[in-house]
C-alpha positions as CSV (number, residue, x, y, z in Angstrom):
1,X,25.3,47.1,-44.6
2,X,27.1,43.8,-44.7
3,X,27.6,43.8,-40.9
4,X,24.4,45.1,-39.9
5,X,23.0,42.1,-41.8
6,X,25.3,39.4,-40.5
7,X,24.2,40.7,-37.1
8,X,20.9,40.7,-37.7
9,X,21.1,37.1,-38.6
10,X,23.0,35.8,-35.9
11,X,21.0,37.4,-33.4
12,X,18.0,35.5,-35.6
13,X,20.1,32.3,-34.8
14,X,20.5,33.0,-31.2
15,X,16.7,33.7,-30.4
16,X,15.9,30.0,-32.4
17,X,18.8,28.5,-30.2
18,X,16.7,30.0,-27.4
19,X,13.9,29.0,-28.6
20,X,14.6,25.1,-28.9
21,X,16.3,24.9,-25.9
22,X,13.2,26.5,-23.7
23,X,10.8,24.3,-25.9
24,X,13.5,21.0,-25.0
25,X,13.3,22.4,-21.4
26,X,9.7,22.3,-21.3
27,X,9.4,18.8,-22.6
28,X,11.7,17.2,-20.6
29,X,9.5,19.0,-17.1
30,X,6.6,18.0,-18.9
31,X,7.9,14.3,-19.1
32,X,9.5,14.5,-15.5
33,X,5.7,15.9,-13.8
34,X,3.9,12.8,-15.8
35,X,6.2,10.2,-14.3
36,X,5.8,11.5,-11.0
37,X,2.0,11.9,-11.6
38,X,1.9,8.2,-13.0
39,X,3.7,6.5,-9.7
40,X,1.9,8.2,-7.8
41,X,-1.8,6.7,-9.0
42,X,0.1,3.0,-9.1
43,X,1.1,3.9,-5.2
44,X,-2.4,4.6,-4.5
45,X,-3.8,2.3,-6.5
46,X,-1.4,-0.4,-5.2
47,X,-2.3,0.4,-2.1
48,X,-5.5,-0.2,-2.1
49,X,-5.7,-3.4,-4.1
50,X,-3.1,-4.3,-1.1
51,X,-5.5,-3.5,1.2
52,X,-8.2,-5.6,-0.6
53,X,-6.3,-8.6,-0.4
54,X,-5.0,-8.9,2.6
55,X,-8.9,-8.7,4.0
56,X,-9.8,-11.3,1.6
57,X,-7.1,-13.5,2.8
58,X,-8.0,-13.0,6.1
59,X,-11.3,-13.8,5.1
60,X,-10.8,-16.7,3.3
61,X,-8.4,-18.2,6.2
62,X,-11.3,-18.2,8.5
63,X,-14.1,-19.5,6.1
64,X,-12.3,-22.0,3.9
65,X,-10.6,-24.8,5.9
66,X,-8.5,-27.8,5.0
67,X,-5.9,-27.9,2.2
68,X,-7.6,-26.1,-0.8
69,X,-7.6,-23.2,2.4
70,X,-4.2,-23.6,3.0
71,X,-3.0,-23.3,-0.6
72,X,-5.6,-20.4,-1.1
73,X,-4.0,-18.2,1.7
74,X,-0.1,-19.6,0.3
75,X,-1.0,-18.2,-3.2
76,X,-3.0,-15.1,-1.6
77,X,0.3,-14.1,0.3
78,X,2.3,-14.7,-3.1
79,X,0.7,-12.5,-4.9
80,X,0.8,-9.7,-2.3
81,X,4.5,-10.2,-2.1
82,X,4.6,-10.1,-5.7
83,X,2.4,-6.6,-6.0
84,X,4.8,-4.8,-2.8
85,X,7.9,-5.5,-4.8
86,X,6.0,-3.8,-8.3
């Protein structure tokens, strides 16, 4: 009886073992698909905020003249540096 038992209770041990690691497995995919999913919005989303700004700035160039134009465009093409290296 003592051996049937002590086999019963490692096979017990083996299917939690199992068990954790397909649980830890699932977690860590689960993690992996939301971190693709989130740069994937921020691409888009950068993108179009990109897109956005560089029309403005174009905009702006042609409408608003002298130095106050000048620096508006400088800090325009700043910040779209700064969001294509986020």
């Amino acid at each position: 009886m003592d051996v049937v038992e002590y086999a019963y209770r490692e096979l017990e041990k083996s299917i939690q073992k199992a068990t954790i690691k397909s649980k830890g497995f699932s977690a860590v995919d689960r993690k992996l698909n939301n971190t693709t999913e989130v740069k994937d919005k921020c691409a888009e989303r950068l993108a179009s905020i990109m897109s956005r700004l560089r029309g403005s700035t174009r905009a702006l160039k042609g409408t608003v003249k002298g130095r106050f134009g000048q620096k508006l465009t400088y800090v325009l093409k700043k910040e779209s540096a700064l969001l294509s290296d986020f």
